[in-house]
C-alpha positions as CSV (number, residue, x, y, z in Angstrom):
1,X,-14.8,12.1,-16.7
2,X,-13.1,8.9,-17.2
3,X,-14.7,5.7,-16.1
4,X,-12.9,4.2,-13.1
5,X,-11.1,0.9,-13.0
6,X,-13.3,-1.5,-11.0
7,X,-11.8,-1.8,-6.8
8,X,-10.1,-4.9,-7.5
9,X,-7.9,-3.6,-10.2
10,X,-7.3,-0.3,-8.3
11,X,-6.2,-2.3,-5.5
12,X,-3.4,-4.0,-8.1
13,X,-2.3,-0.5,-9.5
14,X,-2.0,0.8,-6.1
15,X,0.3,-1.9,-5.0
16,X,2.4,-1.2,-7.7
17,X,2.6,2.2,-7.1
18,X,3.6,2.0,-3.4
19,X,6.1,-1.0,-4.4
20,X,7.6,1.5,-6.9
21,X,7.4,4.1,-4.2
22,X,9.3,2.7,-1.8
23,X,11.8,1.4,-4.0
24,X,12.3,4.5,-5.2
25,X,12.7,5.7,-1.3
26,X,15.2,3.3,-0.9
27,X,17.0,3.6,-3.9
28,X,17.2,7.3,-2.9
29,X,18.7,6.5,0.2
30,X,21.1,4.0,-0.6
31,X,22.2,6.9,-3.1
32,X,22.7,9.4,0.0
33,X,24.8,7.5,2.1
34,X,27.0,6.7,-0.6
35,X,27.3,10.1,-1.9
36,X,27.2,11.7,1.1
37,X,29.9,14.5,2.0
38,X,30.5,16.4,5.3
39,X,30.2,19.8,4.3
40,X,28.4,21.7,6.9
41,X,25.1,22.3,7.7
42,X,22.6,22.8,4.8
43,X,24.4,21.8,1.9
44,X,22.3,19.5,-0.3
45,X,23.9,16.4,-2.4
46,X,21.6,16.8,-5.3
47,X,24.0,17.1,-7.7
48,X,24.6,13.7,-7.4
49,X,21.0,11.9,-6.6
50,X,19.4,13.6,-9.7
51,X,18.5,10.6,-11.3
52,X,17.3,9.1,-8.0
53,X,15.8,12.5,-6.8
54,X,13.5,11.8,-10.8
55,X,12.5,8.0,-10.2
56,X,11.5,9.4,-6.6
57,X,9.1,12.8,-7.3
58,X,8.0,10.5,-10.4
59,X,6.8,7.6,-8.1
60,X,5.5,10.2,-5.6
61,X,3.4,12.2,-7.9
62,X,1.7,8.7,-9.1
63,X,1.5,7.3,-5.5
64,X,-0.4,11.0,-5.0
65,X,-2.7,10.7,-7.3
66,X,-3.9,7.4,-6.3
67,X,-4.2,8.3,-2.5
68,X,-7.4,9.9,-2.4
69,X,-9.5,7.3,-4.2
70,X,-7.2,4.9,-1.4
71,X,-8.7,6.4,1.6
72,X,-11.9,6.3,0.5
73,X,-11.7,2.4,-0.1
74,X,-10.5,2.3,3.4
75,X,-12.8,3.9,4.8
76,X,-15.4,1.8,3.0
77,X,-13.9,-1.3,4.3
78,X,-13.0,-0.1,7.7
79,X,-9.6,0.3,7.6
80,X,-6.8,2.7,8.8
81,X,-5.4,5.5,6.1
82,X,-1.9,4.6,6.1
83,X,-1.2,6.7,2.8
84,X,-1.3,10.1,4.9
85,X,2.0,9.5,7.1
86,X,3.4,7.7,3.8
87,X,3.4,10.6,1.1
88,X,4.1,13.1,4.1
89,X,7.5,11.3,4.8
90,X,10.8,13.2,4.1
91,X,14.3,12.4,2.7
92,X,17.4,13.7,3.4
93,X,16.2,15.3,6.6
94,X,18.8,13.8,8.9
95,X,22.4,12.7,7.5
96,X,23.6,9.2,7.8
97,X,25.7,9.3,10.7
98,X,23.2,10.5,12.5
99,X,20.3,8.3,12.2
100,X,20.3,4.6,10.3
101,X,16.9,4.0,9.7
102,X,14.9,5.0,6.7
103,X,12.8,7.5,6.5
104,X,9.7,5.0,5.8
105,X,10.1,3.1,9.6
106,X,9.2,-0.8,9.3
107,X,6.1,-0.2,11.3
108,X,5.0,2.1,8.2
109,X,5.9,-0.2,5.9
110,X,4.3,-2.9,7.4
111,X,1.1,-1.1,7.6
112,X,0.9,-0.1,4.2
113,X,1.4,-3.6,3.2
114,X,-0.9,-5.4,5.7
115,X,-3.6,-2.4,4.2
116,X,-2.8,-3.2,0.7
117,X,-3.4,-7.1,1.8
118,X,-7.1,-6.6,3.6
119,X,-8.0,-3.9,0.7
120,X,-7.0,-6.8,-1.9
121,X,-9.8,-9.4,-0.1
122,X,-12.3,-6.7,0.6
123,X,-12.3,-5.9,-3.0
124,X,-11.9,-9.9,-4.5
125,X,-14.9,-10.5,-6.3
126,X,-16.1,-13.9,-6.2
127,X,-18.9,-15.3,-8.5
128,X,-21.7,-16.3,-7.2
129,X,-21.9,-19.8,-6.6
130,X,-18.2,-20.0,-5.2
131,X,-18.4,-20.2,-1.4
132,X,-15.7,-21.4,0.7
133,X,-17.2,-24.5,2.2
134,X,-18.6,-25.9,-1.2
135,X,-21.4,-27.6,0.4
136,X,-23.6,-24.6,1.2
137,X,-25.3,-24.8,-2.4
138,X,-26.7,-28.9,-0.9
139,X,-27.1,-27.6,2.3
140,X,-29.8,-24.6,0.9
141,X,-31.9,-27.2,-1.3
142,X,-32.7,-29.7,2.2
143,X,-36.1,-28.7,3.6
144,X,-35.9,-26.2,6.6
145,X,-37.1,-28.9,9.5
146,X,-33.8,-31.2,8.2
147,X,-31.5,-28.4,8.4
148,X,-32.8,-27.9,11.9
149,X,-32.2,-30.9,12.9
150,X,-28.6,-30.9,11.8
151,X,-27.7,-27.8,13.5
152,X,-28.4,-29.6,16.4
153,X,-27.8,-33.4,15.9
């Protein structure tokens, strides 16, 4: 079994992923309206969105394989699984004059991202020694009855 990237750096590939994922999604779509013909119901524009249709299962597959590993992280860290509704999401299922918005709402998108953003701090790793504050390192080394007093005073 191969050795697994630490979090931090499966937080990075998995933003590159879904970035490539919904670029292909909307690369896809941009495709379909353009090459979109009135035909009747159930005929499929394929033939022209095979190079799109490629970059799209390709991104997919890889966005796929990276979702398990994803959920788990969010459930470690508390957060919602937005990676379900994401990879379930389909194209082409209504034609553009019928409905403008893409397939991945802004409400998804928004969620993946603000998940990809609280995974990316949940899994920073900071050395020991770097604290926020900087003075917590002084603030340790005063005796116990001073630091009482200035939590008071």
């Amino acid at each position: 079994m191969m050795d697994a990237a630490p979090d931090r750096e499966f937080v990075a590939e998995l933003r590159a992923a879904t970035d490539a994922f919904m670029a292909a999604v909307d690369a896809w779509e941009a495709a379909y309206r353009k090459y979109y013909r009135v035909t009747g119901p159930g005929t499929k524009v394929s033939a022209d969105l095979t190079g799109e249709e490629a970059a799209y299962a390709a991104s997919r597959k890889r966005l796929a394989e990276l979702a398990p590993r994803a959920r788990g992280l969010c459930f470690k860290h508390g957060l919602k699984d937005p990676w379900t509704v994401l990879l379930r999401s389909s194209l082409g299922q209504y034609a553009p004059q019928d409905r403008a918005e893409s397939a991945i709402s802004r409400a998804e998108r928004q969620q993946v991202n603000e998940c990809l953003i609280l995974l990316a701090e949940a899994c920073a790793e900071f050395k020991p020694g770097d604290d926020e504050a900087g003075g917590a390192k002084e603030a340790d080394r005063r005796p116990w009855l001073r630091r009482l007093r200035d939590f008071f005073y």
